[in-house]
BAFIRO-489926 format. One record per residue: x, y, z of N, C-alpha, C in turn. Coordinates in nm, 4 decimals. Layout:
       n_xx       n_yy       n_zz      ca_xx      ca_yy      ca_zz       c_xx       c_yy       c_zz
          X          Y          Z          X          Y          Z          X          Y          Z
...
***
This chain:
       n_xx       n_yy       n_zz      ca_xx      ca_yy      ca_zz       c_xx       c_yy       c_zz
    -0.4849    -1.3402     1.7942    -0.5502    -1.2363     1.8736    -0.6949    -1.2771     1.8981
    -0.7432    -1.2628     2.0057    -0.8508    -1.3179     2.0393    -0.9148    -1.2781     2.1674
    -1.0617    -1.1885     2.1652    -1.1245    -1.0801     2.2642    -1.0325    -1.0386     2.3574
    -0.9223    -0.9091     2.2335    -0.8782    -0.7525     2.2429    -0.7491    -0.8312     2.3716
    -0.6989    -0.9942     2.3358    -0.6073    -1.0949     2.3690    -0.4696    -1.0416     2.2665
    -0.3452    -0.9679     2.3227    -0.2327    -0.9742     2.1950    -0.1202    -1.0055     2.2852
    -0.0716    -1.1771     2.2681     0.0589    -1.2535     2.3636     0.1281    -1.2012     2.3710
     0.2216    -1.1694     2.2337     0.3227    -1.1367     2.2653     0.3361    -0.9908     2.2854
     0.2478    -0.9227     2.2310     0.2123    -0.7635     2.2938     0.2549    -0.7744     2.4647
     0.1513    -0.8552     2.4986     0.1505    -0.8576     2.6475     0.2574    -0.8732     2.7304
     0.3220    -0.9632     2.6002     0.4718    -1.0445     2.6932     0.5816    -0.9566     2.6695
     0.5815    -0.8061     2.6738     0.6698    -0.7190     2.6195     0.7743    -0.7648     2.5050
     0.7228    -0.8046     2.3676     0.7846    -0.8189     2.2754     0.7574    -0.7542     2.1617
     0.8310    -0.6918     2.1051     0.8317    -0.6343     1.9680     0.7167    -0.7295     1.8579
     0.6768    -0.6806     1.7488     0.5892    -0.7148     1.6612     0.6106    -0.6850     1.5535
     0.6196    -0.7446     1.4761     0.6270    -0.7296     1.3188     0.5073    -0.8081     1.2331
     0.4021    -0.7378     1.2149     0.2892    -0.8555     1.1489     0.2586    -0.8223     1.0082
     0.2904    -0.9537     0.9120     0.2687    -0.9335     0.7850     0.1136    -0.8563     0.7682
     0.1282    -0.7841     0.6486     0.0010    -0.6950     0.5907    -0.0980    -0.8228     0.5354
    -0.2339    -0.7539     0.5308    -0.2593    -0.7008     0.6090    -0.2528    -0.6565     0.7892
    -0.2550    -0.5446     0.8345    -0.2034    -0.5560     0.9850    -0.3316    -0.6424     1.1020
    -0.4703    -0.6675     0.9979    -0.5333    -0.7345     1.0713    -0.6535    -0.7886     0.9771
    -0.7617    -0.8870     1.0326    -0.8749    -0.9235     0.9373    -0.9774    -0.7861     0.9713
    -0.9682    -0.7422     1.0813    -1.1100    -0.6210     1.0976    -1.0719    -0.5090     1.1441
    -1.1581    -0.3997     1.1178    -1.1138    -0.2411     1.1638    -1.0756    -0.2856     1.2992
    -1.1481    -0.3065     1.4112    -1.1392    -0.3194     1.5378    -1.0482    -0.4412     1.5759
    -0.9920    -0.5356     1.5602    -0.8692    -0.5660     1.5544    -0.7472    -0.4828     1.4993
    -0.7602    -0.4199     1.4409    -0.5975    -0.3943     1.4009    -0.6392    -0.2211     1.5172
    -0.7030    -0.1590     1.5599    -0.7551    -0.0696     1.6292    -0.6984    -0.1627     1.7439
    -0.7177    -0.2792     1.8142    -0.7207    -0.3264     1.9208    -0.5460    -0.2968     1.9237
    -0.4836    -0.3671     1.8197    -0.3583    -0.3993     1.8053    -0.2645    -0.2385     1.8229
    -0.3219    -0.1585     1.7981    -0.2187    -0.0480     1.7547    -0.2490     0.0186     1.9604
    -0.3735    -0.0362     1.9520    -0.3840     0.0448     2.1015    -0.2788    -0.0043     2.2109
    -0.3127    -0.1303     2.2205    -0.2062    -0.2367     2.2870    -0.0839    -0.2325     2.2910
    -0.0159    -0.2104     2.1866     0.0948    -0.2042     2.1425     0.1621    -0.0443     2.1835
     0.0309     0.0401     2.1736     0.1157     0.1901     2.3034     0.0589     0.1580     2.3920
    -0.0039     0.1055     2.4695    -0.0053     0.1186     2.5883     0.0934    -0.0149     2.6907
     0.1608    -0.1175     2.5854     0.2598    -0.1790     2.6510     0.3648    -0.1146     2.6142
     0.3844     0.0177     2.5764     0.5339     0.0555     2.4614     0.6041    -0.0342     2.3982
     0.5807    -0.0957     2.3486     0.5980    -0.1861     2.2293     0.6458    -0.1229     2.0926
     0.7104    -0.1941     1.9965     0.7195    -0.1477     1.8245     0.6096    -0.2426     1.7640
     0.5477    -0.1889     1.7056     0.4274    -0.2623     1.6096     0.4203    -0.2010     1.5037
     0.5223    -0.3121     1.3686     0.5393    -0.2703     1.2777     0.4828    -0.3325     1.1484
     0.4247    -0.2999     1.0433     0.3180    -0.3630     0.9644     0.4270    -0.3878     0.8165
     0.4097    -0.5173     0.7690     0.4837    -0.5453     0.7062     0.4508    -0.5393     0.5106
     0.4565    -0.3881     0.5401     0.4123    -0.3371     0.3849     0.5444    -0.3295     0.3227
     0.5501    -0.4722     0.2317     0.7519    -0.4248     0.1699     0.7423    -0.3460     0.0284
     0.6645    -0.2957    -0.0414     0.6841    -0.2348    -0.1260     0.7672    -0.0824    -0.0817
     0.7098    -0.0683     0.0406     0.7696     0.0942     0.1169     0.9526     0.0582     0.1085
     1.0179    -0.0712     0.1050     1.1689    -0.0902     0.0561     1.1821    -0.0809    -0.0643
     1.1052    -0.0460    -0.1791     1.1520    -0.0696    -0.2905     1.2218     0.0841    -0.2737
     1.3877     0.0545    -0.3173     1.4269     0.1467    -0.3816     1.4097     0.2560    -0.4372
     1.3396     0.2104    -0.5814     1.2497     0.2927    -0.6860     1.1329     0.4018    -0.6193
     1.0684     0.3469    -0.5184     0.9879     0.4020    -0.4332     1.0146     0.5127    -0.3428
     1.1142     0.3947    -0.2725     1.2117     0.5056    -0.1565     1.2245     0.6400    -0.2218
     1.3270     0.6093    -0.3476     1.3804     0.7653    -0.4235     1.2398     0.8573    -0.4851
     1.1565     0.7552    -0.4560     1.0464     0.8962    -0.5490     0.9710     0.9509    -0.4430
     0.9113     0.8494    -0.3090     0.8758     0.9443    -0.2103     0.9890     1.0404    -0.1016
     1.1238     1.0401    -0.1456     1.2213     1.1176    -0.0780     1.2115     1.2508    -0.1217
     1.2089     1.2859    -0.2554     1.1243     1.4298    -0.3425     1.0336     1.5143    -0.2599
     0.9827     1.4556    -0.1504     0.8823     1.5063    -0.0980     0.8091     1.6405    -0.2177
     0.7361     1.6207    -0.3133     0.6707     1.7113    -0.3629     0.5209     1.6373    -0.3872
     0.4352     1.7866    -0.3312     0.2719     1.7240    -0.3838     0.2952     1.6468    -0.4544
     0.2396     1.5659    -0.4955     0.1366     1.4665    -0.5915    -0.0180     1.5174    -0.6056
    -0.0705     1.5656    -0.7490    -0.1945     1.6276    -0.7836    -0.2225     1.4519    -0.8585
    -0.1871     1.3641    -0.8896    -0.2409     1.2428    -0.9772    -0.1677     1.1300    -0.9166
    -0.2033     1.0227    -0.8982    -0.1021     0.8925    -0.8296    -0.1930     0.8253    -0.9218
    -0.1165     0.7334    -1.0132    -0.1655     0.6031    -1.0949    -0.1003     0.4963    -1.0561
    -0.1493     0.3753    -1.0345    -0.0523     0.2638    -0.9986    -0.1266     0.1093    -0.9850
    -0.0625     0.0575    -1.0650    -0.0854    -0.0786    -1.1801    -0.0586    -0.1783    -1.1356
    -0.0953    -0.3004    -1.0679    -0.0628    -0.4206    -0.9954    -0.0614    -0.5275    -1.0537
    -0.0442    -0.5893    -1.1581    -0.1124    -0.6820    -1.2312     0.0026    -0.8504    -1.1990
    -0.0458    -0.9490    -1.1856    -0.0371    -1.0637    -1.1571    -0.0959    -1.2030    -1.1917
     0.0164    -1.2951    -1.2748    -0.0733    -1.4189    -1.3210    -0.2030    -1.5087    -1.2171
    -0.2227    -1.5692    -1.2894    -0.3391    -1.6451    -1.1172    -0.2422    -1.7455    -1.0330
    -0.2602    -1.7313    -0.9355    -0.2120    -1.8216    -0.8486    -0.3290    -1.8700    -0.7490
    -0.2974    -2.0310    -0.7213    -0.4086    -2.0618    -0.6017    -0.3813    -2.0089    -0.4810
    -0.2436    -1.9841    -0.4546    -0.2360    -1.9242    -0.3333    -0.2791    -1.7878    -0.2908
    -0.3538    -1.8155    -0.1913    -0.3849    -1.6379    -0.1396    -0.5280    -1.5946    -0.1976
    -0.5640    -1.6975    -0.2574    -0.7136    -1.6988    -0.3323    -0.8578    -1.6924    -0.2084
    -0.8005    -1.7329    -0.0616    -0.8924    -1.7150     0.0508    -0.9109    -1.6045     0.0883
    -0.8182    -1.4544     0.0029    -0.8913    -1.3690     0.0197    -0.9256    -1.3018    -0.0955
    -0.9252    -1.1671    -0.1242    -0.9960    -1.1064    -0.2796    -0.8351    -1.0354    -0.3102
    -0.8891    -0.9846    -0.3921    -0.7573    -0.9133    -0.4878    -0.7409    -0.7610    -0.3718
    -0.8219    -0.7431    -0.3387    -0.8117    -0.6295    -0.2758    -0.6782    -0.6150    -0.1552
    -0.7193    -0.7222    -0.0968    -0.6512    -0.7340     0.0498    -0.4955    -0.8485    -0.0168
    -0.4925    -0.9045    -0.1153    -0.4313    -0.9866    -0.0985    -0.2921    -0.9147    -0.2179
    -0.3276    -0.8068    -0.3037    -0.2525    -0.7142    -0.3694    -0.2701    -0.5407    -0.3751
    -0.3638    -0.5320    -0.3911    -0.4201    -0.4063    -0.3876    -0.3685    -0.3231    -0.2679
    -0.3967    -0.3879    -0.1643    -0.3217    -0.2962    -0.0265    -0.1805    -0.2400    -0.0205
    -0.1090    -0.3531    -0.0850     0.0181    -0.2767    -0.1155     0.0458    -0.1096    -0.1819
    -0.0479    -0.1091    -0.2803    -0.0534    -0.0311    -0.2964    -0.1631     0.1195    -0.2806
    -0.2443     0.0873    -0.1831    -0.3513     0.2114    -0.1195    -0.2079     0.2339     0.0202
    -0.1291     0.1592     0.0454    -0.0524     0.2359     0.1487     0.0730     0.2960     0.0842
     0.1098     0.2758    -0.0668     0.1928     0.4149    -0.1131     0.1244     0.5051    -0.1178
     0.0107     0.5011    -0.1654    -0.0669     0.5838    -0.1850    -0.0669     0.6789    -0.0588
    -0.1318     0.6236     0.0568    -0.1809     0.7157     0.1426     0.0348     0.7385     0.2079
     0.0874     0.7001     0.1845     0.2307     0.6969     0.2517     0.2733     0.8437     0.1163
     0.2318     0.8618     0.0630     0.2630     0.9998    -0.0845     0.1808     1.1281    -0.0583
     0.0546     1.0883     0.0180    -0.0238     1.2196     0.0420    -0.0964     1.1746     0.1748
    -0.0606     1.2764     0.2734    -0.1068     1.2556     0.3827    -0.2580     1.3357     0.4485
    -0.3385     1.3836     0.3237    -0.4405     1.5034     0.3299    -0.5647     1.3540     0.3848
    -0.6934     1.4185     0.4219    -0.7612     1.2838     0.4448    -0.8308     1.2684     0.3301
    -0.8977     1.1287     0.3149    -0.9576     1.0968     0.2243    -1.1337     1.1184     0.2162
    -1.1334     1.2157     0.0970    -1.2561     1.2565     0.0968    -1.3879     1.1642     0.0585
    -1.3167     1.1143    -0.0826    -1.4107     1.0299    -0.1640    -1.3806     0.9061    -0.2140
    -1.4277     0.7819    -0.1684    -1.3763     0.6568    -0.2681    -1.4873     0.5815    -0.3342
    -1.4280     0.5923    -0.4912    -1.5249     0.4935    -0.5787    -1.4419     0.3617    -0.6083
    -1.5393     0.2990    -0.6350    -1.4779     0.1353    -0.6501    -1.5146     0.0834    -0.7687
    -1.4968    -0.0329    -0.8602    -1.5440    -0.1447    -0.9471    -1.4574    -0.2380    -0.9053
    -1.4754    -0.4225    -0.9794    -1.4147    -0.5352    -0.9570    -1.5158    -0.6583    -1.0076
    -1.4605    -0.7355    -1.0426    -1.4893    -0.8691    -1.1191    -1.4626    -0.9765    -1.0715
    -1.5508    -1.0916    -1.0399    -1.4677    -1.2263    -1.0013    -1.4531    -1.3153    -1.1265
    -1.3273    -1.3341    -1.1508    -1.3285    -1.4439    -1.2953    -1.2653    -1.5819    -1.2720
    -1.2306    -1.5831    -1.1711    -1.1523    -1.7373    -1.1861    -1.1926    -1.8068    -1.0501
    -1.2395    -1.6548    -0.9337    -1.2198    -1.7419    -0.8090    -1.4330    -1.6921    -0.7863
    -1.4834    -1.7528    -0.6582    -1.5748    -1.6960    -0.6145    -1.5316    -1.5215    -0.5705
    -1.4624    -1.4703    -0.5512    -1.3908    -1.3005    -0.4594    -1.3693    -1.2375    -0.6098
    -1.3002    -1.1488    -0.5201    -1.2991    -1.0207    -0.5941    -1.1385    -1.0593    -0.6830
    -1.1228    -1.0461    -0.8059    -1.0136    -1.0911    -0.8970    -0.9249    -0.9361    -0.9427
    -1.0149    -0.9114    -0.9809    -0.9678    -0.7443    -1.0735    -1.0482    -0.6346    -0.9932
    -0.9367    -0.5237    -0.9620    -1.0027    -0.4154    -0.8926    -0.9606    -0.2877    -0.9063
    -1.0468    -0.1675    -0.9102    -0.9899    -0.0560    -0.9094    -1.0464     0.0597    -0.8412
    -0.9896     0.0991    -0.7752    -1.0672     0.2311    -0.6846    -0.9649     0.3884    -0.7353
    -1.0605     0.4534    -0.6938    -1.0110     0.6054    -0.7301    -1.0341     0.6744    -0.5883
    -1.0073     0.7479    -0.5505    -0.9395     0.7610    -0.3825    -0.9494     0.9289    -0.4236
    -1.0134     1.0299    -0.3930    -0.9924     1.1824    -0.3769    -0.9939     1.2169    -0.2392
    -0.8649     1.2992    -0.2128    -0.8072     1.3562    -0.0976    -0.8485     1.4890    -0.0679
    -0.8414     1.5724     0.0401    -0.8966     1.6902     0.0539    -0.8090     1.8126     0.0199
    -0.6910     1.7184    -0.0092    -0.5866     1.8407    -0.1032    -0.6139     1.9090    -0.2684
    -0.6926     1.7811    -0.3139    -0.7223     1.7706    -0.4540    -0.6462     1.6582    -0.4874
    -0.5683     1.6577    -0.4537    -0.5350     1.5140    -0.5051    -0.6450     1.3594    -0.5609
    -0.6190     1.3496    -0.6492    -0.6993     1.2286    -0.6878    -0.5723     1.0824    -0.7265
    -0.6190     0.9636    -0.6602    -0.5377     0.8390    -0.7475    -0.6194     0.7189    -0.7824
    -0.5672     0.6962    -0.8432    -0.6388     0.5685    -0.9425    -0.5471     0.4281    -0.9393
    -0.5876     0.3419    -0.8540    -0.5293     0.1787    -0.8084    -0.5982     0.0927    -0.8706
    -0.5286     0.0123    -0.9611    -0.5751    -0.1259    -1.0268    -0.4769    -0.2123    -0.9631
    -0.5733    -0.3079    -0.9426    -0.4821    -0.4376    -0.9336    -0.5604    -0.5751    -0.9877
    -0.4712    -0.7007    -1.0379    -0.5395    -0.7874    -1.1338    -0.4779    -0.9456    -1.0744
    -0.5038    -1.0486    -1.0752    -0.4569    -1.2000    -1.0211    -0.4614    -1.2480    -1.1017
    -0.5313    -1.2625    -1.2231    -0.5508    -1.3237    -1.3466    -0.5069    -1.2014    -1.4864
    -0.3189    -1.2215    -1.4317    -0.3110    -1.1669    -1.5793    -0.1661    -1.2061    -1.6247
    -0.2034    -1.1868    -1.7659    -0.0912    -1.2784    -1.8491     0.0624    -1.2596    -1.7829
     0.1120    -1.1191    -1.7532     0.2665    -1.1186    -1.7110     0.2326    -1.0254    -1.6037
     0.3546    -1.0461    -1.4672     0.3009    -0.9437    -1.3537     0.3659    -0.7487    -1.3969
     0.2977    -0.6915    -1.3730     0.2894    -0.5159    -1.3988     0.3068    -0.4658    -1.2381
     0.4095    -0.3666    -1.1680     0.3680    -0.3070    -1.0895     0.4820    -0.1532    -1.1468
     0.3726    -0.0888    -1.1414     0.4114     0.0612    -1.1958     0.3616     0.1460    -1.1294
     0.4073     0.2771    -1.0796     0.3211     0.3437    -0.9923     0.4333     0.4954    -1.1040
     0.2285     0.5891    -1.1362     0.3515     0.7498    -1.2061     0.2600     0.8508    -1.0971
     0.3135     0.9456    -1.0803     0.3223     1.0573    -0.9810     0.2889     1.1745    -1.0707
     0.1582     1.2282    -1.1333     0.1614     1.3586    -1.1805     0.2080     1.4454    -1.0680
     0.2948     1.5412    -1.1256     0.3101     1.7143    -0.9732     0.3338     1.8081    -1.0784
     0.3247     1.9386    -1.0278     0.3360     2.0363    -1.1083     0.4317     2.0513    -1.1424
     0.4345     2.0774    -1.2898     0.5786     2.0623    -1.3505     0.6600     2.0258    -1.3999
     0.5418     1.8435    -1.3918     0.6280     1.7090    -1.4209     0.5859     1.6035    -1.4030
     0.5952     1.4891    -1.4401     0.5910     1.3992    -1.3241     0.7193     1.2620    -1.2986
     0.6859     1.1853    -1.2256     0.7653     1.0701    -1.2341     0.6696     0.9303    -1.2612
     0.7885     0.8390    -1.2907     0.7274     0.7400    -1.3385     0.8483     0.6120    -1.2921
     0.6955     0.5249    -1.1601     0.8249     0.4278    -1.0917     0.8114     0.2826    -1.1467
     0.8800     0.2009    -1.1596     0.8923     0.0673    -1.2305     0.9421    -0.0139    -1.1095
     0.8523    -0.0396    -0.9988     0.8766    -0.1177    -0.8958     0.8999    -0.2847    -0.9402
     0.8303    -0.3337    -1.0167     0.9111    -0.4420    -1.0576     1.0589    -0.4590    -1.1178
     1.1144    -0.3480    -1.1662     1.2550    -0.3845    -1.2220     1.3445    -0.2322    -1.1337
     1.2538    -0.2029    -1.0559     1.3414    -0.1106    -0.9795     1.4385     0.0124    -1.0553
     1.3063     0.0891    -1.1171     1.3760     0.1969    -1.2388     1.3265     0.3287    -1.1946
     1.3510     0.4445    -1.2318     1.2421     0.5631    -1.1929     1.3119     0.6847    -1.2725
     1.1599     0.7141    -1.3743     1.2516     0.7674    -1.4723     1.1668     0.9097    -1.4323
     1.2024     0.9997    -1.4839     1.1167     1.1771    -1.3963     1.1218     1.2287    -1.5063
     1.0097     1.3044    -1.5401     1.0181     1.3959    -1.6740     0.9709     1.5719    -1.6019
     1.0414     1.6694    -1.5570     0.9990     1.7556    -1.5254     1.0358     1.9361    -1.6447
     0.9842     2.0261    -1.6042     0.9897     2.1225    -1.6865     1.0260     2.2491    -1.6388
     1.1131     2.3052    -1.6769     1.2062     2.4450    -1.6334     1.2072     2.5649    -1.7158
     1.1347     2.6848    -1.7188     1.1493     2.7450    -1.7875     1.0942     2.6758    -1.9307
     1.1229     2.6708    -2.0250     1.1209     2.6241    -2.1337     1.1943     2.5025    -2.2116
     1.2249     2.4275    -2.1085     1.3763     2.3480    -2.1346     1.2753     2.2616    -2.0614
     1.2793     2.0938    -2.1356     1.2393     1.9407    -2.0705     1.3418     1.8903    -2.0279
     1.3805     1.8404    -1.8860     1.4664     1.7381    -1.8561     1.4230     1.5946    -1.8333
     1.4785     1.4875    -1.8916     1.4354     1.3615    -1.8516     1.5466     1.3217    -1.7613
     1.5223     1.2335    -1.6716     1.6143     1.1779    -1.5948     1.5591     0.9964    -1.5865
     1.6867     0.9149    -1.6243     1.5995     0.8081    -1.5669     1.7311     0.7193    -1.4543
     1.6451     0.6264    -1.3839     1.7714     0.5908    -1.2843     1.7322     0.4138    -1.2905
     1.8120     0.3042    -1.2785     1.8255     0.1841    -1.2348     1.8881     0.1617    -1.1338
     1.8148     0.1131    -1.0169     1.8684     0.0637    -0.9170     1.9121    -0.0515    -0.8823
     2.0185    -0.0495    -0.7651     2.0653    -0.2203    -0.7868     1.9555    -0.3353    -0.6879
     1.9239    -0.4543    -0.7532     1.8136    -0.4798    -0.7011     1.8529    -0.5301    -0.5296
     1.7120    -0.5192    -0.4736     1.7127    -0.5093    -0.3002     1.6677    -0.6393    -0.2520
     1.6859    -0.6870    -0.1299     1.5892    -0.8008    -0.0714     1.5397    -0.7159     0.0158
     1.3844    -0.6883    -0.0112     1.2960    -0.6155     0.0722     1.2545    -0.6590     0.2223
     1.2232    -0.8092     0.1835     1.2444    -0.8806     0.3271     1.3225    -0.8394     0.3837
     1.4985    -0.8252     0.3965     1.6056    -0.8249     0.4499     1.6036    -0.6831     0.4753
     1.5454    -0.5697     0.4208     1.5897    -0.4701     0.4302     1.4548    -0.4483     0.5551
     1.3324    -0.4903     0.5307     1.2101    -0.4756     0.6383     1.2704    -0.5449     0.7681
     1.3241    -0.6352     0.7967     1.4012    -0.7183     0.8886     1.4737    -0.5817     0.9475
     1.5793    -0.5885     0.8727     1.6770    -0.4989     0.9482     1.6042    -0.3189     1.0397
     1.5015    -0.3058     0.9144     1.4403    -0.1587     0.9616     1.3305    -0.1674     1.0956
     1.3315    -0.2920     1.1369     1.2488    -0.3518     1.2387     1.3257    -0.3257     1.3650
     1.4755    -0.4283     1.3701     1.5779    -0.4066     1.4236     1.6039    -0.2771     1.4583
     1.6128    -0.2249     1.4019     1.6958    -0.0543     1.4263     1.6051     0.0320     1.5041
     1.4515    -0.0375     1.4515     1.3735     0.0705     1.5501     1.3637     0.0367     1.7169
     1.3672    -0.1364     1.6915     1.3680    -0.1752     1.8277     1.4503    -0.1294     1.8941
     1.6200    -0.1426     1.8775     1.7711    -0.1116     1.9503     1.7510     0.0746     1.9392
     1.6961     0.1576     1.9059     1.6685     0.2905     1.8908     1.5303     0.3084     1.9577
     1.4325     0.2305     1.9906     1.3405     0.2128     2.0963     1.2732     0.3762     1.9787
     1.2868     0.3826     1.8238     1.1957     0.5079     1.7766     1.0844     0.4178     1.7036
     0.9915     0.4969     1.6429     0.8893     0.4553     1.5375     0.9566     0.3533     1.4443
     0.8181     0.2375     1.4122     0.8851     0.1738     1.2602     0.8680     0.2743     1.1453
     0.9344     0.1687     1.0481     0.9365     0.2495     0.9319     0.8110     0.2635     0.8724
     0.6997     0.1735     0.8886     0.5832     0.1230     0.8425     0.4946     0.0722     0.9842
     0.4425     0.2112     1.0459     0.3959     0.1638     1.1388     0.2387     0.1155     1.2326
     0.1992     0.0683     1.3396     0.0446    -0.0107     1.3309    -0.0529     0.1020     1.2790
    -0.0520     0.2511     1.2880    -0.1262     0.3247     1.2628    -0.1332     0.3291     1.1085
    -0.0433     0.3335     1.0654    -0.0196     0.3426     0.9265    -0.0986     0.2130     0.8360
    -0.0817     0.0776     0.8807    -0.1321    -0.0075     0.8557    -0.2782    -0.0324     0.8212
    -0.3106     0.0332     1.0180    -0.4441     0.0851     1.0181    -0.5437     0.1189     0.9246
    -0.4575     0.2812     0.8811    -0.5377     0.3700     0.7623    -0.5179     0.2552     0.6317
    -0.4045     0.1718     0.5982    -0.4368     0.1087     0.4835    -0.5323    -0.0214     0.4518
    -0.5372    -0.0728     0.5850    -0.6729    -0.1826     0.5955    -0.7844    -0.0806     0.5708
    -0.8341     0.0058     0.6692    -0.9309     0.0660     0.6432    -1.0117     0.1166     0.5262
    -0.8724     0.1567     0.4651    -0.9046     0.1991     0.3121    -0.9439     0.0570     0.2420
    -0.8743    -0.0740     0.1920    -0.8948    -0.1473     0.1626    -1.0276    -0.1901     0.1831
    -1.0487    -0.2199     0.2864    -1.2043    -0.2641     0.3302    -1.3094    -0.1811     0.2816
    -1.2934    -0.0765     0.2640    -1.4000     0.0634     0.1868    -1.3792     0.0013     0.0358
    -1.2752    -0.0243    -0.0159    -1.2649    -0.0574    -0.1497    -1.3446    -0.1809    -0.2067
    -1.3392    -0.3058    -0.1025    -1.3817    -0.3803    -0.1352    -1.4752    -0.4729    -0.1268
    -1.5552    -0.3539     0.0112    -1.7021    -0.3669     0.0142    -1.7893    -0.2585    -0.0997
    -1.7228    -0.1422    -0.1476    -1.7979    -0.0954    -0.2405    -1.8078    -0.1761    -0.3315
    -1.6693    -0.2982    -0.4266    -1.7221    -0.3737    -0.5131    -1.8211    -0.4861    -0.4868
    -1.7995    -0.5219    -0.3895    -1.9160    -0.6356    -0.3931    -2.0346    -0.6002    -0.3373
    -2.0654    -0.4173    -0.2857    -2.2147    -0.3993    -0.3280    -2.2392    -0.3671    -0.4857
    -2.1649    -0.3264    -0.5716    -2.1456    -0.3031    -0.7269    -2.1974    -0.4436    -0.7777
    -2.1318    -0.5136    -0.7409    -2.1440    -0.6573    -0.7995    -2.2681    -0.7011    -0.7469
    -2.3387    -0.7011    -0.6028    -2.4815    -0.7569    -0.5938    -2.5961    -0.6935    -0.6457
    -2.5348    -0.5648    -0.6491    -2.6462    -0.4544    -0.7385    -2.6920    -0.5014    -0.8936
    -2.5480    -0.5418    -0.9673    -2.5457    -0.5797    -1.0899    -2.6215    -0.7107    -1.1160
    -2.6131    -0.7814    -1.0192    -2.6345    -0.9441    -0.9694    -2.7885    -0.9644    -1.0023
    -2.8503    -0.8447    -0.8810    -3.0081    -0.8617    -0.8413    -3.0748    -0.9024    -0.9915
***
């Protein structure tokens, strides 16, 4: 893409662009515009939204008053050209904002660089105008990979195990605790983002994960991870 330039936009073709949906607010803004005004599908390729485990806990449709959710990952060189933010973290600020759709009032940030020059370890806390508050860590330098996401709601909460695709719910009735826990059979998220691409195209409806949606989760990201590295030059001076 190149000065508010999108080919295959232009060339009436469908789009599927891995997450992030762009490097800058005003690119992925360029992209989502383009993409309605050629009627196009422009679909952002956030695959955690296939996990199973996920699927079944945002199908509940119930508030969320607390969202916690844990990213953690050994180091790898790959993907080190960008920070932890954009390169894990996003995955999860778009369950997030994909669980509560209120706007976002307040975001605080921290983060550390330990292995690379960028941002390694990160965590933001995100308050919504519902009350809702969530709390996102994510890590590149850590001993075994963690992705866990729990759901306080009134009454209860759940608790999802996106790495082994589990989701166990602890809620309260009267005076009586029920636990429930579930294992799912595991998915190819790729294959399942593929196909949900497909269906929207031949159905000419919305993606499942779509440029607007993307949008709000770059956006957020970029708030996250320019607050740490003014944290970090502050600390620096």
């Amino acid at each position: 893409m190149r000065g508010g330039e999108h080919p295959l936009l232009d060339a009436g073709i469908d789009v599927l662009v891995e997450k992030p949906i762009a490097a800058t607010l005003e690119e992925a803004r360029a992209l989502v515009r383009r993409a309605a005004e050629r009627g196009r599908i422009l679909q952002v390729g956030h695959l955690e939204r296939f996990n199973p485990a996920f699927r079944a806990l945002a199908a509940q449709n119930t508030r969320p008053l607390f969202i916690d959710i844990e990213r953690l990952a050994p180091f790898k060189s790959r993907g080190t050209d960008v920070d932890v933010v954009l390169d894990l973290m996003i995955h999860d600020l778009d369950l997030v904002l994909a669980l509560e759709s209120a706007a976002v009032e307040h975001v605080s940030a921290c983060g550390f660089s330990v292995l690379t020059d960028a941002i390694d370890i990160a965590n933001a806390r995100i308050e919504f105008a519902s009350g809702c508050v969530a709390s996102v860590s994510a890590s590149r330098v850590s001993q075994v990979p963690v992705r866990k996401l729990r759901v306080i709601r009134t009454h209860g909460y759940v608790s999802a195990d996106l790495q082994n695709q589990r989701l166990r719910a602890v809620s309260k009735r009267g005076t009586a605790i029920r636990e429930t826990e579930r294992t799912f059979e595991r998915t190819d998220a790729l294959r399942l983002q593929a196909e949900a691409f497909v269906r929207a195209i031949r159905a000419k409806r919305a993606p499942a994960v779509g440029g607007g949606e993307g949008r709000r989760a770059l956006h957020l990201a970029l708030q996250v991870g320019e607050l740490i590295r003014r944290r970090i030059r502050r600390y620096q001076a």
